[in-house]
N, C-alpha and C positions, 0 to 999 in steps of 0.2 A: 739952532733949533732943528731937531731931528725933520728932516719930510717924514709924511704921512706912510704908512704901507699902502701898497698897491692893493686891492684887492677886485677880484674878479664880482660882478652879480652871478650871486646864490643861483646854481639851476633850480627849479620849482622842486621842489621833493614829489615823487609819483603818488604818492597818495593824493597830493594837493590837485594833480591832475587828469587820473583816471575816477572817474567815478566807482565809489562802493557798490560791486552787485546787491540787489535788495532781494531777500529771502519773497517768494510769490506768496503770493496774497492766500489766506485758505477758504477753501469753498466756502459761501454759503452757509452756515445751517439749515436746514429745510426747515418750513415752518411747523408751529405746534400741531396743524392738525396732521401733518402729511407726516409727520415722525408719530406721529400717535397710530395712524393710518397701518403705516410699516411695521407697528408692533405689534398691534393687534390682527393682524391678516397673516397668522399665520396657518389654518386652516385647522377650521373646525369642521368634523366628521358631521352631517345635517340629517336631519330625522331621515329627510328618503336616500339615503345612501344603499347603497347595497342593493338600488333596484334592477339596475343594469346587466349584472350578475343574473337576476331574478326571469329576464324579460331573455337574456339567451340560452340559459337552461331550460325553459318553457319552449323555443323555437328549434333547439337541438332533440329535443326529447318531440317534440310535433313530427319534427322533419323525421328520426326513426320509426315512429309508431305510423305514418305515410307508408313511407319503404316499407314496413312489416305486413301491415294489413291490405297495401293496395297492393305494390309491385310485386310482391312474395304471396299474396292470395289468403294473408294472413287472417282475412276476418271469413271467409270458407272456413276455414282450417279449424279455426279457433268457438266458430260456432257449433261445429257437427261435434255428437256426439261425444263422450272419450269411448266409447268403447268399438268405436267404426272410424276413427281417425285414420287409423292405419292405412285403409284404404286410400285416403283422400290424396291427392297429388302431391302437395305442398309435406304431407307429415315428412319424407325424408330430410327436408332441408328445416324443417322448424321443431321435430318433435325435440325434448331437451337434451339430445345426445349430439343429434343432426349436425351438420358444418355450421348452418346459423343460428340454431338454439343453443347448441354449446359455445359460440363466440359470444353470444351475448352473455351467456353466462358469465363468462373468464372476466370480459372485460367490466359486466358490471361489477363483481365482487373486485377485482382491484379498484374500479371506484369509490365503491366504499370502504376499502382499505385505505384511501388517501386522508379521510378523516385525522386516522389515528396516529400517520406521520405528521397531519397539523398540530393535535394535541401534544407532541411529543415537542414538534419545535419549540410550540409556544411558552412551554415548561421552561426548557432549555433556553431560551433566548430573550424571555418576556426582561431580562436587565437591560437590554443591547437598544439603544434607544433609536438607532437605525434599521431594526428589524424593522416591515410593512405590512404590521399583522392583516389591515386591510384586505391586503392584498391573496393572503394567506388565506382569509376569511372567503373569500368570494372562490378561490379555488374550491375549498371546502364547499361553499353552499352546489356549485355547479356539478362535481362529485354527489351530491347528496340527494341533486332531484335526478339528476340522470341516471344516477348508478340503478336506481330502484325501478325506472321503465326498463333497462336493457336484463333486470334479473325477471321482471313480471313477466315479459315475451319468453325469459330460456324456460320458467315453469310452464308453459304453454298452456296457463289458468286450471294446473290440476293444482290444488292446495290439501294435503294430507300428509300425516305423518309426523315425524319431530320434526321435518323442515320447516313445514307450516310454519310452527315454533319460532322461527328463526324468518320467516318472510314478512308477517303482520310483526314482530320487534321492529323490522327495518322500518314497515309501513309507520308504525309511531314515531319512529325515530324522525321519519322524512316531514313527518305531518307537524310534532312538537319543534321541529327545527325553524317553522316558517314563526314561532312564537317564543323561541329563542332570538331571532334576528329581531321584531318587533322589539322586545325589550334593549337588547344589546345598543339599538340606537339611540335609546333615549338613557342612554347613560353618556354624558359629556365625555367627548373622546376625542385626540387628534387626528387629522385628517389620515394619519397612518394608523388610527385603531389604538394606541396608548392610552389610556383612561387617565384626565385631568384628576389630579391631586386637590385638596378644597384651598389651598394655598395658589393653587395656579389657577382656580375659578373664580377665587375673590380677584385676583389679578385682574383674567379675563374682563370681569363684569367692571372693577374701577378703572380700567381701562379702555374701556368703550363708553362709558360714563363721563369721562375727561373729554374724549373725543366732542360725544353730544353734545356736550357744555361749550365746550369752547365755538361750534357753529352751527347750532339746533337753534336756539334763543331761548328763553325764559318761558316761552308758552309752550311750547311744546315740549319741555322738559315736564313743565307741568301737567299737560297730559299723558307723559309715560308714565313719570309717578304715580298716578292716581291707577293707569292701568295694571302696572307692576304690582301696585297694593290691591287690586282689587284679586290680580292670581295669588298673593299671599292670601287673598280670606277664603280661598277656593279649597274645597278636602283635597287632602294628599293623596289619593290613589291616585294606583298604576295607569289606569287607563283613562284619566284626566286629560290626556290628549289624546285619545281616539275621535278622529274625526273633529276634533273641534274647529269648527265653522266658526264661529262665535271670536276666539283668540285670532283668524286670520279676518277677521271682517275688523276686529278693533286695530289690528297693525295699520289694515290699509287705512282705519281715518288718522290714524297718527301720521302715518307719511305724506297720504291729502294734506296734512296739516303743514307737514314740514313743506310738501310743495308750492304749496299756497303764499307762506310766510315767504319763499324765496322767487317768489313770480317762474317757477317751471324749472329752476336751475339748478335745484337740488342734486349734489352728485351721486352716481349709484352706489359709491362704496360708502357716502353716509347715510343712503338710506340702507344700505347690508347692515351698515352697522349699528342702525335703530331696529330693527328687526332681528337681527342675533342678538343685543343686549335682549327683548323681549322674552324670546325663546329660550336663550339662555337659563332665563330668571324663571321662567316655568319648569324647564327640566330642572333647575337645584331644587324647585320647591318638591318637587315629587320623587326625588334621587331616593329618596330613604326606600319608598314602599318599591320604586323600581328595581334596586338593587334586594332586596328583599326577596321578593320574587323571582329572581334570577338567577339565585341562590337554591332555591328551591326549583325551579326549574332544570338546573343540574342534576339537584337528587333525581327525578323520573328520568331525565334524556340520558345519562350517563350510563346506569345498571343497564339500562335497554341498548344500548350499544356493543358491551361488554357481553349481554345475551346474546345478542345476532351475530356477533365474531365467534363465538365457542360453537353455537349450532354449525355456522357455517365451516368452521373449520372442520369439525365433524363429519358434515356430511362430502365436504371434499374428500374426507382421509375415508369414510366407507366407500365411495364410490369410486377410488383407485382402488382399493384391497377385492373390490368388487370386480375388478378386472377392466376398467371405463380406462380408454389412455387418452389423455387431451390431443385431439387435434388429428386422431387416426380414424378415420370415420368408412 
């Protein structure tokens, strides 16, 4: 009878005895509200935008018209006479030839020249989703109240002639402009100025909608609805939100409301985010007539722009032919 074969114990095979790495765990999903949170925060452009721009063009234009009429003597100057100015101390340096009535000159008129390199861009670039027309805008608005104090000061308030022509244009341009920004904001726009599409509004609004739903509760849903419907029965004009007092008093008992239901703990981004759905739902209801209007407001601000550029350009090209050389005084 054969002996058995000898055989050695089997070394463990290495699989048997190192452990399998195990692939790491994946984050988390954030919860529904906080993914909801993240989608919709992505910045909506809000009725007072653009006041910022507003409140340092008022204090850049204060602060020269200071310099002009105090430290330069400007309001002497500009009171006496025009036909005994000459005399007066100040006329060297302020009459519209002078070192500082011709600088304000220059430089207002290239301020108001910045306009029409914004216009030009906007043309040009309004595909480019990364443009900040925003941004662009508020260069524009601070161009458009300054440029018209530093031109008021180089006429040294004589107004006659074709310029005239060409100075009251600006004056409407500057004055119809504070009612082109009124409207411009109550058209739904990204926080860089891109005007929301009705596809990305319905978004918007069912998407802050979900939100609510999911940690507003039932009652307070129920008092937006009835608020939302009651701005549907409201007439669709433009200036439906001028000053309404009334739509910022019914927000805050909505939010009272949400505060209350959560004993104080309501967070602020859903209360932004009961307050933008409200808002929101106001500017769709009145999009039509606002848009409307702002349309037409193109037609008047537009030709009157195109005016004050040809005068001006005019009276630049007569007053070099005329012998005036910038800056040689």
């Amino acid at each position: 009878m054969p002996a058995p074969a000898l055989t050695s114990p089997a070394a463990p095979s290495r699989a048997a005895t190192t452990p399998r790495p195990t692939a790491p765990a994946a984050p988390a999903a954030p919860s529904r509200p906080a993914a909801l949170a993240s989608a919709v925060r992505q910045g909506l452009m809000p009725v007072g935008a653009l006041m910022n721009v507003l409140g340092i063009s008022g204090l850049v234009a204060l602060g020269v018209s200071v310099w002009v009429l105090g430290s330069l003597d400007g309001w002497q100057y500009y009171t006496t006479p025009i036909g005994v100015r000459g005399y007066n101390d100040a006329h060297r340096l302020l009459r519209p030839s002078g070192p500082v009535g011709q600088t304000l000159g220059v430089a207002g008129a290239v301020l108001m020249l910045v306009p029409f390199v914004y216009m030009g861009y906007k043309r040009l670039r309004k595909q480019k989703s990364g443009t900040n027309l925003k941004r662009l805008l508020e260069i524009h608005i601070f161009c458009g109240i300054v440029g018209p104090v530093l031109i008021t000061f180089h006429t040294a308030f004589k107004f006659n002639g074709i310029v005239s022509a060409a100075y009251w244009s600006m004056v409407l341009v500057a004055l119809s402009g504070f009612v082109g920004r009124y409207l411009y904001v109550r058209i739904p726009r990204t926080i860089k100025g891109v005007e929301l599409s009705q596809s990305e509004l319905d978004d918007r609004t069912s998407s802050l909608r979900d939100e609510l739903q999911w940690t507003a509760g039932a009652d307070v849903l129920d008092t937006l609805d009835r608020l939302e419907a009651d701005i549907a029965a409201r007439p669709a004009s433009w200036f439906s939100g001028l000053g309404d007092r009334a739509l910022r008093r019914e927000i805050g008992d909505v939010v009272a409301q949400l505060e209350q239901r959560s004993g104080g703990a309501a967070s602020a981004s859903l209360k932004q985010a009961l307050e933008e759905r409200v808002r929101l739902q106001q500017r769709r209801h009145t999009l039509a007539a606002t848009k409307r209007l702002f349309d037409l407001w193109h037609v008047f601000h537009l030709p009157l722009v195109w005016v004050m550029f040809a005068i001006v350009s005019l009276h630049v090209a007569v007053s070099l032919y005329l012998g005036y050389v910038p800056f040689r005084w």
